[in-house]
Backbone as JSON Lines, residues from 0, in Angstrom:
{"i":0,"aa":"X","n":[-51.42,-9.85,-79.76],"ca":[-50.23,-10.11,-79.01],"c":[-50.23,-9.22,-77.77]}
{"i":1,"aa":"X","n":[-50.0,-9.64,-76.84],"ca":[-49.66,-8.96,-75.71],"c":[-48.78,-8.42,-75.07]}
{"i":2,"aa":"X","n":[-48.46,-7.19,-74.43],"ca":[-47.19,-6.57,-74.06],"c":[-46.64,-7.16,-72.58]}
{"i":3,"aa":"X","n":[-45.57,-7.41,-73.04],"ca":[-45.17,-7.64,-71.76],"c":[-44.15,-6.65,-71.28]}
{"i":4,"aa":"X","n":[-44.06,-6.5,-69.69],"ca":[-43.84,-5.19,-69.08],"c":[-42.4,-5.64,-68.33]}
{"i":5,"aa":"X","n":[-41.7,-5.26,-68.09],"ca":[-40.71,-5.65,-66.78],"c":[-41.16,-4.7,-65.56]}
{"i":6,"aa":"X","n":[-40.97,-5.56,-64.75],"ca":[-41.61,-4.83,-63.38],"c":[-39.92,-4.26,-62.88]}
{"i":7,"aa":"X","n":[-39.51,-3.39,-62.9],"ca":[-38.44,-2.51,-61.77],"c":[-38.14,-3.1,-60.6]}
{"i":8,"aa":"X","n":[-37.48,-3.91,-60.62],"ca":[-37.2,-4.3,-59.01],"c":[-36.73,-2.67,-57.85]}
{"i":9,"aa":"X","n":[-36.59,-3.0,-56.96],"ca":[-36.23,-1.68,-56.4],"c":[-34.92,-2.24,-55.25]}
{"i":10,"aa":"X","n":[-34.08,-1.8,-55.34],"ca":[-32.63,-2.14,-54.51],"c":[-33.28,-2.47,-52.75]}
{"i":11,"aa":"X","n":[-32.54,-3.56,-52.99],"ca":[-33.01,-3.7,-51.34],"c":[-32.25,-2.4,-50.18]}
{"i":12,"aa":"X","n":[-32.77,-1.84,-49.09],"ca":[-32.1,-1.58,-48.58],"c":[-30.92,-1.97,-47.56]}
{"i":13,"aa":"X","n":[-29.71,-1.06,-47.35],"ca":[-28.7,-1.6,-46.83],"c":[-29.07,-1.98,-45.1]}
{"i":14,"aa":"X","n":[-28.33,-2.99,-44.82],"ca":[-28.91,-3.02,-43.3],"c":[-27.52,-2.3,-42.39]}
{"i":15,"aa":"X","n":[-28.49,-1.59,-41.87],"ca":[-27.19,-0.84,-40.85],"c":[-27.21,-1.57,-39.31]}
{"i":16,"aa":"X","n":[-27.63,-2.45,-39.41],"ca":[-27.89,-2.96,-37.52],"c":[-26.89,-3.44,-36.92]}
{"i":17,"aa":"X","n":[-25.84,-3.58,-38.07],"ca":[-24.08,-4.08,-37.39],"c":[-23.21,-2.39,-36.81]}
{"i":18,"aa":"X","n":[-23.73,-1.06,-37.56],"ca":[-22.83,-0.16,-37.32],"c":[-22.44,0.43,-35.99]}
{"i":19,"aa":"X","n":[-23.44,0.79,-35.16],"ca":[-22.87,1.05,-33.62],"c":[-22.16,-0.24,-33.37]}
{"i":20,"aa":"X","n":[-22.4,-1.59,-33.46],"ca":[-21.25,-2.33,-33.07],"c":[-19.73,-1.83,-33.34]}
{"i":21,"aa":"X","n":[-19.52,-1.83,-35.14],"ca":[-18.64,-1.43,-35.17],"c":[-17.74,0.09,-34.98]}
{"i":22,"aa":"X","n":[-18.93,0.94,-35.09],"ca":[-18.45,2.29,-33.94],"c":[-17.82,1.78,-33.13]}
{"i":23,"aa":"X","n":[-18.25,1.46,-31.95],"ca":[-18.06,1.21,-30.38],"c":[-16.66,0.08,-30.27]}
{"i":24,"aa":"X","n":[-16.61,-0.9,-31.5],"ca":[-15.31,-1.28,-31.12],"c":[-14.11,-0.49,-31.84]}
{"i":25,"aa":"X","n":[-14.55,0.38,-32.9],"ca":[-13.16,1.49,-33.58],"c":[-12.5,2.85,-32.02]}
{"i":26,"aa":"X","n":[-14.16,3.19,-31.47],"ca":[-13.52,3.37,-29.91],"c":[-13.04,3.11,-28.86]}
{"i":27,"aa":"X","n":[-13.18,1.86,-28.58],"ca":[-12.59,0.62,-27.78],"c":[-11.08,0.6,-28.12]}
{"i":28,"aa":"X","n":[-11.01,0.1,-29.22],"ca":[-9.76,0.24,-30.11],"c":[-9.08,1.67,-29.56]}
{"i":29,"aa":"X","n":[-9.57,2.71,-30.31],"ca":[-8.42,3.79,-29.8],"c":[-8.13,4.33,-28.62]}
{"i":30,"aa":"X","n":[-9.54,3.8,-27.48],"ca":[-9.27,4.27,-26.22],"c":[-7.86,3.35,-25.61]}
{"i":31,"aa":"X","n":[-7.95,2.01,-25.61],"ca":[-6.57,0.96,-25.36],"c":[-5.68,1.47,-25.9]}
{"i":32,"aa":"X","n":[-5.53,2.18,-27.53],"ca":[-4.21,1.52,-28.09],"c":[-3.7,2.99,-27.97]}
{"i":33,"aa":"X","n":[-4.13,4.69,-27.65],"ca":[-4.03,5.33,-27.57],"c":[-2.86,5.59,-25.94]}
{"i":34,"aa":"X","n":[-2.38,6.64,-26.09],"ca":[-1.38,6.85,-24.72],"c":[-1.52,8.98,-25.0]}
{"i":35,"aa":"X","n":[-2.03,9.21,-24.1],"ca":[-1.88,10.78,-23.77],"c":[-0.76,11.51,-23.51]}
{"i":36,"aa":"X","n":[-0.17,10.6,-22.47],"ca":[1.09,11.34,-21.49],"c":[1.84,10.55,-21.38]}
{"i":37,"aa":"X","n":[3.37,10.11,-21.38],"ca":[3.74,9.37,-20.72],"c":[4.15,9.37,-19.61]}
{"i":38,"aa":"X","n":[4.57,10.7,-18.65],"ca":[4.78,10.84,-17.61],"c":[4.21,12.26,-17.09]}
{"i":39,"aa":"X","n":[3.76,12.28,-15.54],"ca":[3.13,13.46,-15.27],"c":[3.78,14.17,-14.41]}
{"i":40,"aa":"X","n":[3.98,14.82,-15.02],"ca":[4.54,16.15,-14.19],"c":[4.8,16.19,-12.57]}
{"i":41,"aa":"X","n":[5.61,15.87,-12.0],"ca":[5.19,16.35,-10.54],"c":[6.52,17.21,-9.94]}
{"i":42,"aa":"X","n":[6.76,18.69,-11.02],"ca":[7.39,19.82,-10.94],"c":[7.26,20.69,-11.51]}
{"i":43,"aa":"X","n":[7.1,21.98,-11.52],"ca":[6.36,23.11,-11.97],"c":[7.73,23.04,-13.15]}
{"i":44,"aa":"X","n":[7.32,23.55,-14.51],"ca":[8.41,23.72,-15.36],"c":[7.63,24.51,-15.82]}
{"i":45,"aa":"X","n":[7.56,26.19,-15.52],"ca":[7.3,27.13,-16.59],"c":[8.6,27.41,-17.74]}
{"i":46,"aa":"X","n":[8.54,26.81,-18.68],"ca":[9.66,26.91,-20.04],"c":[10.04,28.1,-20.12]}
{"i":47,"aa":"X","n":[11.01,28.72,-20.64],"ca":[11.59,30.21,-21.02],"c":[10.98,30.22,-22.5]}
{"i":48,"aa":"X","n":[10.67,31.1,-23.21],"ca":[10.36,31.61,-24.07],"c":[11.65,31.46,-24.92]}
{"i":49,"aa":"X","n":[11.78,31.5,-26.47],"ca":[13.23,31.57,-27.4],"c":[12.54,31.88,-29.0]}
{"i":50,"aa":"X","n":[13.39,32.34,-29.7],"ca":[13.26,32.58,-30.98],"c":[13.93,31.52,-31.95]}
{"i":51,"aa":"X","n":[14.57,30.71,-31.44],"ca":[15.18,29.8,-32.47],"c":[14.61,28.27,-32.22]}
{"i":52,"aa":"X","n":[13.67,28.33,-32.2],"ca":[12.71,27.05,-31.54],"c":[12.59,25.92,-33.13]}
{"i":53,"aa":"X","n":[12.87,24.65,-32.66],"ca":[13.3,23.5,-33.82],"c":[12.18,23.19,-33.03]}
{"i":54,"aa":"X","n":[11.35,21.67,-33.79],"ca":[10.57,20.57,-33.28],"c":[11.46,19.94,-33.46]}
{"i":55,"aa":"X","n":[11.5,19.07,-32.33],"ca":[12.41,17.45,-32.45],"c":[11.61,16.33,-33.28]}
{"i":56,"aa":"X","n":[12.87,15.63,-33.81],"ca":[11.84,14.67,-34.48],"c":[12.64,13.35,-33.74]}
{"i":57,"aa":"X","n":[11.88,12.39,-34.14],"ca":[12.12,10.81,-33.31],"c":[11.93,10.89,-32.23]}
{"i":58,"aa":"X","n":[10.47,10.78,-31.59],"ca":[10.58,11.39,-30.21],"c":[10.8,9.9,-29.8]}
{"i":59,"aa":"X","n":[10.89,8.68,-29.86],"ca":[11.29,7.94,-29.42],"c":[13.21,7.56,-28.88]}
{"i":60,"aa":"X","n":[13.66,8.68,-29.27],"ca":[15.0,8.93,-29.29],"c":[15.45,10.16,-28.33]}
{"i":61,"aa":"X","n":[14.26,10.45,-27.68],"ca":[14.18,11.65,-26.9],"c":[13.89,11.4,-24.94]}
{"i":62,"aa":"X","n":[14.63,11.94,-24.35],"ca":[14.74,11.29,-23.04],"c":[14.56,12.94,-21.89]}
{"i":63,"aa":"X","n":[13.7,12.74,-21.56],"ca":[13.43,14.29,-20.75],"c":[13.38,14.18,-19.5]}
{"i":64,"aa":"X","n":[14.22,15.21,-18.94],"ca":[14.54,15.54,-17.65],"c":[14.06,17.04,-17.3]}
{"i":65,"aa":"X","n":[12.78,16.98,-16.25],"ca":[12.08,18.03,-15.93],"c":[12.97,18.73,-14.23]}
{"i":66,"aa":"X","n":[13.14,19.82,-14.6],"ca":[13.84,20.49,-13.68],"c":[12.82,21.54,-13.02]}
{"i":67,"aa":"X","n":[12.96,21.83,-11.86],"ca":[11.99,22.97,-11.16],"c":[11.72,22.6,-9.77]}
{"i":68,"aa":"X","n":[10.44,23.44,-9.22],"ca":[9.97,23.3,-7.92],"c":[9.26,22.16,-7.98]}
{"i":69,"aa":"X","n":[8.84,21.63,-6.9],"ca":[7.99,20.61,-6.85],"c":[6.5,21.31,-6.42]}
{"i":70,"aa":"X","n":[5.7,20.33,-7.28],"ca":[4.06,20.63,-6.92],"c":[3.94,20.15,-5.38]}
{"i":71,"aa":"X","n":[4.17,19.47,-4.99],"ca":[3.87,18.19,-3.47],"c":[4.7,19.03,-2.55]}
{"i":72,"aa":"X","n":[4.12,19.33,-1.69],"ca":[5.55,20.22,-0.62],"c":[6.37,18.94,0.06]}
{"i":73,"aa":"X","n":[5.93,17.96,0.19],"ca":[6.56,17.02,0.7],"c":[7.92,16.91,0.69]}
{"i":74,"aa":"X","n":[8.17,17.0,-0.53],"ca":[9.37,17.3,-1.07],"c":[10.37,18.05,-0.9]}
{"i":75,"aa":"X","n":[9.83,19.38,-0.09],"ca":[10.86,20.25,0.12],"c":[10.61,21.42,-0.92]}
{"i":76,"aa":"X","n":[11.84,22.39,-0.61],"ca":[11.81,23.46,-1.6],"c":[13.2,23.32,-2.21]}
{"i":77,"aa":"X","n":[13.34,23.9,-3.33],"ca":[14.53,24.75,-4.04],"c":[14.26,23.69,-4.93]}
{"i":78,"aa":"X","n":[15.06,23.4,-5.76],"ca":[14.93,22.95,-7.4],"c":[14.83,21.39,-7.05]}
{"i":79,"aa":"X","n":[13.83,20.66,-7.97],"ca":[13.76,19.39,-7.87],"c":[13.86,18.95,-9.09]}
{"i":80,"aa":"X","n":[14.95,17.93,-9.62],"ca":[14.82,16.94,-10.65],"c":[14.05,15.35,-10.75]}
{"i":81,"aa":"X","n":[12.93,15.73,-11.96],"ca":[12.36,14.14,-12.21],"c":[12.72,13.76,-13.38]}
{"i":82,"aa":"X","n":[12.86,12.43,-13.25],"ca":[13.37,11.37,-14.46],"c":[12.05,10.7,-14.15]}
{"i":83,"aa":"X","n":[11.68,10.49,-15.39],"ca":[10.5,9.39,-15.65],"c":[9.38,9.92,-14.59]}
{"i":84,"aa":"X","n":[9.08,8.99,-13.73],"ca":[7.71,9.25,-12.58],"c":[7.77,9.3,-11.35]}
{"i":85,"aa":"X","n":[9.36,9.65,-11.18],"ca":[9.23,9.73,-9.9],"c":[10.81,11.11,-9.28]}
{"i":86,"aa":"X","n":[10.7,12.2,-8.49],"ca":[11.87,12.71,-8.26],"c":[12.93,11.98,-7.91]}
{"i":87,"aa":"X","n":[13.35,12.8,-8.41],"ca":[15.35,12.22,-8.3],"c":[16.52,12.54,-8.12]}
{"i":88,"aa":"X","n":[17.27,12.3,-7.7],"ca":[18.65,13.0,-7.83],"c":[19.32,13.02,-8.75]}
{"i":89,"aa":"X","n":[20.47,14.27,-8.66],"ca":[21.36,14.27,-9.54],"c":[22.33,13.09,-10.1]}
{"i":90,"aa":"X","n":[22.49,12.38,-8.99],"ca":[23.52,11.2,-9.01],"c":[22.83,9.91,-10.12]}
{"i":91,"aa":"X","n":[21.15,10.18,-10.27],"ca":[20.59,8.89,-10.27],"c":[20.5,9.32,-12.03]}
{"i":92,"aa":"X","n":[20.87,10.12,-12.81],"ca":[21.01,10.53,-14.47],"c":[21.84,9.61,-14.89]}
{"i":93,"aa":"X","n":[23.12,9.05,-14.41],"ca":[23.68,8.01,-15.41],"c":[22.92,6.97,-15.56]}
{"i":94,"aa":"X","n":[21.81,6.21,-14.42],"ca":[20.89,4.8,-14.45],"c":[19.88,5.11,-15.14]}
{"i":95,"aa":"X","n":[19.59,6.92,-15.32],"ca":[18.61,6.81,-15.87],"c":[18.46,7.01,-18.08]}
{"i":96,"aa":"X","n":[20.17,6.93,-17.86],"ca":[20.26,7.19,-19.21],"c":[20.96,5.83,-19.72]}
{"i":97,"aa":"X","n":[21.22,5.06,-19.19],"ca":[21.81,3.73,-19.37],"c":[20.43,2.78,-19.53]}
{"i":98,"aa":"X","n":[19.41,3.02,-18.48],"ca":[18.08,2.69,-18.78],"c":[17.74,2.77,-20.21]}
{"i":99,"aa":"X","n":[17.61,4.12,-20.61],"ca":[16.57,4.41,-21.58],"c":[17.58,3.75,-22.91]}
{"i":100,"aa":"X","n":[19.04,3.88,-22.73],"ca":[19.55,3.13,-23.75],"c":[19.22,1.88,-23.8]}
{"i":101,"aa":"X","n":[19.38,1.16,-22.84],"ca":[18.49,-0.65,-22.91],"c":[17.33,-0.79,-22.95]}
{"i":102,"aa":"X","n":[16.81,0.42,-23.38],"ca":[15.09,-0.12,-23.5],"c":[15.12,0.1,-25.18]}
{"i":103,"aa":"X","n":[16.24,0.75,-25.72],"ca":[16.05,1.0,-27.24],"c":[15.81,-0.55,-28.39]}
{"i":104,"aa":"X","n":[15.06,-0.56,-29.3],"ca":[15.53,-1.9,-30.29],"c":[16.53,-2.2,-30.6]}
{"i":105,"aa":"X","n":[16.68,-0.76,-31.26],"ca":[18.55,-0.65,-32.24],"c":[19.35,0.26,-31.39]}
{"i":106,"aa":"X","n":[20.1,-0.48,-31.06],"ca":[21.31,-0.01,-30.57],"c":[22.26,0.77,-30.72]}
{"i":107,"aa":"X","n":[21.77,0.85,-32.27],"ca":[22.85,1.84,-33.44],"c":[22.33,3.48,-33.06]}
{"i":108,"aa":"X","n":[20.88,3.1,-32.44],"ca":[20.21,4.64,-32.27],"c":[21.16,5.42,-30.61]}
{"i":109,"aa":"X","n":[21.73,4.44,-30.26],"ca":[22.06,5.13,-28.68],"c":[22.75,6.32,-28.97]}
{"i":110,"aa":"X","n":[23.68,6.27,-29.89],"ca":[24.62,7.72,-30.36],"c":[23.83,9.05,-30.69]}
{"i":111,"aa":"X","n":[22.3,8.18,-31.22],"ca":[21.22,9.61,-31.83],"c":[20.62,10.21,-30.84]}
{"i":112,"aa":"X","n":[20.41,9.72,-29.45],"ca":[19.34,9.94,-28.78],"c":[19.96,11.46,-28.06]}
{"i":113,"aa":"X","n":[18.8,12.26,-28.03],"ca":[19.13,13.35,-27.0],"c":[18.03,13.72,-25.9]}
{"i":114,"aa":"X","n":[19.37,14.17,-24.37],"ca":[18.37,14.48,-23.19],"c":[17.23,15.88,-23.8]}
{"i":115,"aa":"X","n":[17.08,16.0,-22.9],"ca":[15.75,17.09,-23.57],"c":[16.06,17.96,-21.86]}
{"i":116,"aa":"X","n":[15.97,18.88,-21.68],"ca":[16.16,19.79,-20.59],"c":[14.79,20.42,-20.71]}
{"i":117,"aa":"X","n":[13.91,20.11,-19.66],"ca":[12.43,21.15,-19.7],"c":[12.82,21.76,-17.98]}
{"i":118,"aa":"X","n":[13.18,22.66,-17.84],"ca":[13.71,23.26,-16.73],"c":[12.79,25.18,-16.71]}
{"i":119,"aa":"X","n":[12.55,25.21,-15.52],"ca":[11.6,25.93,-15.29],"c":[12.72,27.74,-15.62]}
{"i":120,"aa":"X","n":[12.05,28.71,-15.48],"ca":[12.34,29.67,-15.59],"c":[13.25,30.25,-14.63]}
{"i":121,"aa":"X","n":[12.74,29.76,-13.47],"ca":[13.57,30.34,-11.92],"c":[14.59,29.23,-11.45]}
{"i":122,"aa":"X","n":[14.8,28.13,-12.45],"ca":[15.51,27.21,-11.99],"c":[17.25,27.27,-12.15]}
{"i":123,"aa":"X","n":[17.46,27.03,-11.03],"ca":[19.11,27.44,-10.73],"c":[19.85,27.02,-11.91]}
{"i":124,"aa":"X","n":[21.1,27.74,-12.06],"ca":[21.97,27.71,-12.96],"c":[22.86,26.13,-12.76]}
{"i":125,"aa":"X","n":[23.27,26.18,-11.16],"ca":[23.72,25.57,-10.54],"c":[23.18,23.7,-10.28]}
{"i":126,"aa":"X","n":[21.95,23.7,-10.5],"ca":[21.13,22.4,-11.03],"c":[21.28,22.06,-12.15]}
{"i":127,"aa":"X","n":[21.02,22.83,-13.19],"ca":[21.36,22.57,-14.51],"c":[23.06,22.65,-15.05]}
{"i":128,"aa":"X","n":[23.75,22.74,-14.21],"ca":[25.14,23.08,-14.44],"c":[25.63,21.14,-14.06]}
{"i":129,"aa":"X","n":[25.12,20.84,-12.81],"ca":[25.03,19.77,-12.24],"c":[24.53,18.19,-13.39]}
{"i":130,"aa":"X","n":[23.74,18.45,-13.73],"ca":[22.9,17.47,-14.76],"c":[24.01,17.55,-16.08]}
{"i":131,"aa":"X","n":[24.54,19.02,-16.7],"ca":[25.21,18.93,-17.83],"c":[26.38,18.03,-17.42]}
{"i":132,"aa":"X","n":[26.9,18.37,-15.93],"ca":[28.14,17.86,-15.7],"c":[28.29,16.32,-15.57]}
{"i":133,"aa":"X","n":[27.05,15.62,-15.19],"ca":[26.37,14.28,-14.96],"c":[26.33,13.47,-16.83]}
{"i":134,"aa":"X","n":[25.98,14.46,-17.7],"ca":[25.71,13.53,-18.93],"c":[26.83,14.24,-19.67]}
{"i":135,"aa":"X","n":[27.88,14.96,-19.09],"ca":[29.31,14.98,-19.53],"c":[29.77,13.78,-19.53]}
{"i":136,"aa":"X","n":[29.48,13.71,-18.47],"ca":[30.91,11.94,-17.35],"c":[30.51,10.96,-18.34]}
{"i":137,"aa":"X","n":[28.93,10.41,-18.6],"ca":[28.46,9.67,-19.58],"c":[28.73,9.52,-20.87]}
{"i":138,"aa":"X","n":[29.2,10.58,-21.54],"ca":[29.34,11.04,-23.09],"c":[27.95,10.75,-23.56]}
{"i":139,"aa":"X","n":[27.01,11.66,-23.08],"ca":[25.64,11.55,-23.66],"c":[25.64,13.42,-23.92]}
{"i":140,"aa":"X","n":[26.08,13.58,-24.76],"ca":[26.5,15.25,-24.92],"c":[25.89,16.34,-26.27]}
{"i":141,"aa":"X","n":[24.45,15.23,-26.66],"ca":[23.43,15.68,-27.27],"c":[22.34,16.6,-26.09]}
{"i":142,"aa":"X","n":[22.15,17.63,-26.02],"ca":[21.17,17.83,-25.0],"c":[20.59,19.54,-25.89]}
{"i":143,"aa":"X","n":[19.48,19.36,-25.04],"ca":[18.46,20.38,-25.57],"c":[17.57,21.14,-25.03]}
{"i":144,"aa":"X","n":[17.19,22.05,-25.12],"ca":[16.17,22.64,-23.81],"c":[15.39,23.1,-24.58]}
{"i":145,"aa":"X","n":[13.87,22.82,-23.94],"ca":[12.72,23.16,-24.22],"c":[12.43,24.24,-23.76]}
{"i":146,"aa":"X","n":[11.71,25.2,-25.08],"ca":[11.08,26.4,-24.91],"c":[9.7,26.71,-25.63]}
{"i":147,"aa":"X","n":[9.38,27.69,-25.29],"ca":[8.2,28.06,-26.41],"c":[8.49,29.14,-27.18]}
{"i":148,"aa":"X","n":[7.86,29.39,-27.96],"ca":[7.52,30.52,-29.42],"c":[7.27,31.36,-28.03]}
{"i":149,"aa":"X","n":[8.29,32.77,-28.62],"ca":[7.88,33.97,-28.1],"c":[8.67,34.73,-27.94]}
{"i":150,"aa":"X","n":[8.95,35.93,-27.34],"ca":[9.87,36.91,-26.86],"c":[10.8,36.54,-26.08]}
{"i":151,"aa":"X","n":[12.18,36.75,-26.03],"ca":[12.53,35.87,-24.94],"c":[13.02,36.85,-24.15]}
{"i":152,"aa":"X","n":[12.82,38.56,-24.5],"ca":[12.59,40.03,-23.34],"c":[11.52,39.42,-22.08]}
{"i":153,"aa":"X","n":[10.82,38.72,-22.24],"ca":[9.51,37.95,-21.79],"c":[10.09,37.1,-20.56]}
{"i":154,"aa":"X","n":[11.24,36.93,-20.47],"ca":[12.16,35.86,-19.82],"c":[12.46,36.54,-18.68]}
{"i":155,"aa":"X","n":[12.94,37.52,-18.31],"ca":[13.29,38.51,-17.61],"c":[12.31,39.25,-16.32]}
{"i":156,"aa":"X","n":[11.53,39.01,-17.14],"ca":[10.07,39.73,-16.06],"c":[10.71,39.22,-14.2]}
């Protein structure tokens, strides 16, 4: 009688010749669907330093008004306010908060939303006194100012 043997097959190997395809479109993908910034700066806002520093949450509920000098001399000197992407005036905060309320889904959120104050270190009392008095008139009377972690003796320099 004779033995019979099984021969071992051996696993085929996997074919990888689809994977840089699908690399290259998972980067494709996040380069489009990705967003960095939504608006760029065009005013110096060195923040004040504070010790009681919260993270905001819902930043979609969050509406920021950058206060300071301007980078562009074009502009002039002494304190400049931007809304969104472009400088602005004081007068132009109620359109720009009536805006950001009609761009919301839920409507129910307009009561939640708060301005965000990123206003520079050397920036007048008197600008920011102006803007509070602007989203007084509105009853938009959530507001907040951005700082960083640190000393706020540091403020003073």
């Amino acid at each position: 009688m004779s033995k019979f043997s099984k021969k071992k097959k051996d696993m085929p190997a996997i074919n990888t010749a689809s994977l840089p395809d699908i690399v290259f479109m998972l980067l494709f993908f996040f380069m489009v669907a990705t967003t960095m910034r939504e608006t760029d700066p065009l005013v110096k806002a060195d923040i004040p330093n504070g010790t009681e520093v919260k993270k905001l949450k819902k930043k979609k509920l969050i509406r920021t008004i950058y206060v300071g000098q301007a980078r562009d001399k074009k502009y002039g000197k002494g304190d400049k306010i931007q809304l969104n992407d472009k400088i602005s005036s004081v007068k132009e905060i109620k359109n720009f908060i009536f805006n950001s309320i009609d761009g919301l889904d839920d409507k129910s959120d307009a009561n939640a939303m708060t301005t965000l104050i990123k206003a520079d270190k050397k920036a007048s009392v008197g600008t920011i006194s102006d803007i509070k008095r602007e989203l007084r008139d509105i009853n938009a009377l959530k507001i907040t100012y951005a700082t960083k972690t640190g000393n706020v003796m540091d403020n003073v320099k």
